[in-house]
C-alpha positions as CSV (number, residue, x, y, z in Angstrom):
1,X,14.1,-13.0,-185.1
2,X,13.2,-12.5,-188.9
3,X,16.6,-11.3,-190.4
4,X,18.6,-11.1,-193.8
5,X,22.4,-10.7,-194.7
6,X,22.6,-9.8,-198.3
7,X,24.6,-7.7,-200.4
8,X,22.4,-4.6,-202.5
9,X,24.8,-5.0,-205.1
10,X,24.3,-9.1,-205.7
11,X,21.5,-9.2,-208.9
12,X,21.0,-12.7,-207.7
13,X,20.3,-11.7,-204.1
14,X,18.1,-8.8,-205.0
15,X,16.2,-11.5,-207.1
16,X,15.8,-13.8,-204.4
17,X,14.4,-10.8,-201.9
18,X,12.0,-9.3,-204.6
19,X,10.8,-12.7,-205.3
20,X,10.3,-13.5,-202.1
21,X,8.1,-10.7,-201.0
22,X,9.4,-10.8,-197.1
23,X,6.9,-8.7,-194.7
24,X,8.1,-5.7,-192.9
25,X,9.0,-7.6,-189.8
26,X,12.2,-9.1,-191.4
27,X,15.7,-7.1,-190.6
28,X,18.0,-6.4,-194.1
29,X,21.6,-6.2,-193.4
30,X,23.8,-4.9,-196.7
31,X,27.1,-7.0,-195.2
32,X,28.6,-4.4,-197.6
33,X,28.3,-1.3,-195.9
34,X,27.2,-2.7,-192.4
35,X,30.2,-5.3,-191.9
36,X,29.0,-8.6,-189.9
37,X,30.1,-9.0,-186.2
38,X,31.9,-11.3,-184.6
39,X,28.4,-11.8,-182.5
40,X,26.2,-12.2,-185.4
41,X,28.9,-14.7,-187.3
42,X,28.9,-16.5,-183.8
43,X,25.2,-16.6,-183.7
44,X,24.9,-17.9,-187.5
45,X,27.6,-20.7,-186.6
46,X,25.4,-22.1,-183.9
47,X,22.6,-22.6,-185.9
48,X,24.5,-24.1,-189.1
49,X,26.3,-26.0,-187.1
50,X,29.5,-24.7,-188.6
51,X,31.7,-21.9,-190.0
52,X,32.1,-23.8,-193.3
53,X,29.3,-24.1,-193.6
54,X,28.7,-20.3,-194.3
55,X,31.8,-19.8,-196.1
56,X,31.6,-19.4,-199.8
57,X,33.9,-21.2,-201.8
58,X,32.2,-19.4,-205.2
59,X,33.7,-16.1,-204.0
60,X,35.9,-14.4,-206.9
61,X,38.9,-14.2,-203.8
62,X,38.8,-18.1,-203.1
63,X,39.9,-18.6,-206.5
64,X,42.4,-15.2,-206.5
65,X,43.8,-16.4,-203.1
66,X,44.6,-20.0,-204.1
67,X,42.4,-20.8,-200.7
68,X,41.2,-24.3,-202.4
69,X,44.8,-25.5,-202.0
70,X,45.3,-24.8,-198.4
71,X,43.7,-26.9,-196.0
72,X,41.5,-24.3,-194.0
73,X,40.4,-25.1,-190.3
74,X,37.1,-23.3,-188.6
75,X,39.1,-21.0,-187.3
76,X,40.7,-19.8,-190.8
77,X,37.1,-19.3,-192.7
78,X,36.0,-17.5,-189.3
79,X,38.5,-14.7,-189.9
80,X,38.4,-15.1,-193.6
81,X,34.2,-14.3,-193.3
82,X,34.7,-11.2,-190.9
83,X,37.7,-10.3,-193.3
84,X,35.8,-9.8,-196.3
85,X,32.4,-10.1,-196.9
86,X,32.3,-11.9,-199.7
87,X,33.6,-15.3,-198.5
88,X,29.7,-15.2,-196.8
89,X,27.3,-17.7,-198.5
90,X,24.9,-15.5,-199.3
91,X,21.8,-14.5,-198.8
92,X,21.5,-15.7,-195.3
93,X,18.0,-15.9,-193.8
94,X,17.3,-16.7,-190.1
95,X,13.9,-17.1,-189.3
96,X,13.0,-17.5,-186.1
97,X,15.7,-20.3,-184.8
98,X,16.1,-21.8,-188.7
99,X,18.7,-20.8,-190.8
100,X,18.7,-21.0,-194.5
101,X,22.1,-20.2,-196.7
102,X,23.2,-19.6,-199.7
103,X,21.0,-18.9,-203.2
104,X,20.5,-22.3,-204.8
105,X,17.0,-22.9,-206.0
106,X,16.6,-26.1,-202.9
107,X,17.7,-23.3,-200.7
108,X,15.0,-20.2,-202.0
109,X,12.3,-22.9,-201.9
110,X,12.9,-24.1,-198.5
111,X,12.7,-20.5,-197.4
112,X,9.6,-20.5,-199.4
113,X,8.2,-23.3,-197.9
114,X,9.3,-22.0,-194.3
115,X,7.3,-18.9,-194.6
116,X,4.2,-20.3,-196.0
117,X,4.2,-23.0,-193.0
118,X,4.4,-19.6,-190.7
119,X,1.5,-18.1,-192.6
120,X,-0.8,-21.1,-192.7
121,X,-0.3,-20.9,-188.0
């Protein structure tokens, strides 16, 4: 599976996709106006290992909700993900059975580096 949860109205994630140049074969989910499932939040836990890891503690809510103060468990960024899709690290790539999250320049050239490897078979 070659798939992508963004947002279209994120400059930086539009940035990271043009500059990225994916092929057709790669599946663009807006989490904006197509909402992530339970399923597909399930299915990008099992390859990251966890739900914190996907949560976004840069999200303009984290700070409005005073969630840095509360001591959140799996199960609270779980909901707090499907609740509002912002608290999503995003862009989120799965490629193949890899994942890759968030926008940080380590993260874009890893994706890079991924996809080149694939080319190069």
């Amino acid at each position: 599976m070659k798939k992508v949860y963004y947002l279209k109205t994120c400059n930086t994630c539009m940035r990271i996709l043009k500059g990225l140049n994916l092929s057709a074969d790669f599946l663009l989910q807006d989490i904006k106006n197509e909402p992530i499932t339970v399923k597909q939040l399930e299915e990008m836990k099992a390859l990251s290992g966890s739900y914190e890891a996907l949560f976004s503690k840069r999200a303009k809510l984290y700070k409005e909700m005073d969630l840095k103060h509360q001591d959140l468990s799996e199960r609270d960024y779980k909901h707090y993900i499907l609740e509002h899709y912002t608290f999503l690290s995003r862009p989120v790539f799965i490629i193949d059975n890899h994942i890759f999250i968030g926008n940080s320049k380590k993260t874009v050239e890893a994706v890079k580096s991924y996809l080149n490897g694939l080319q190069l078979e």
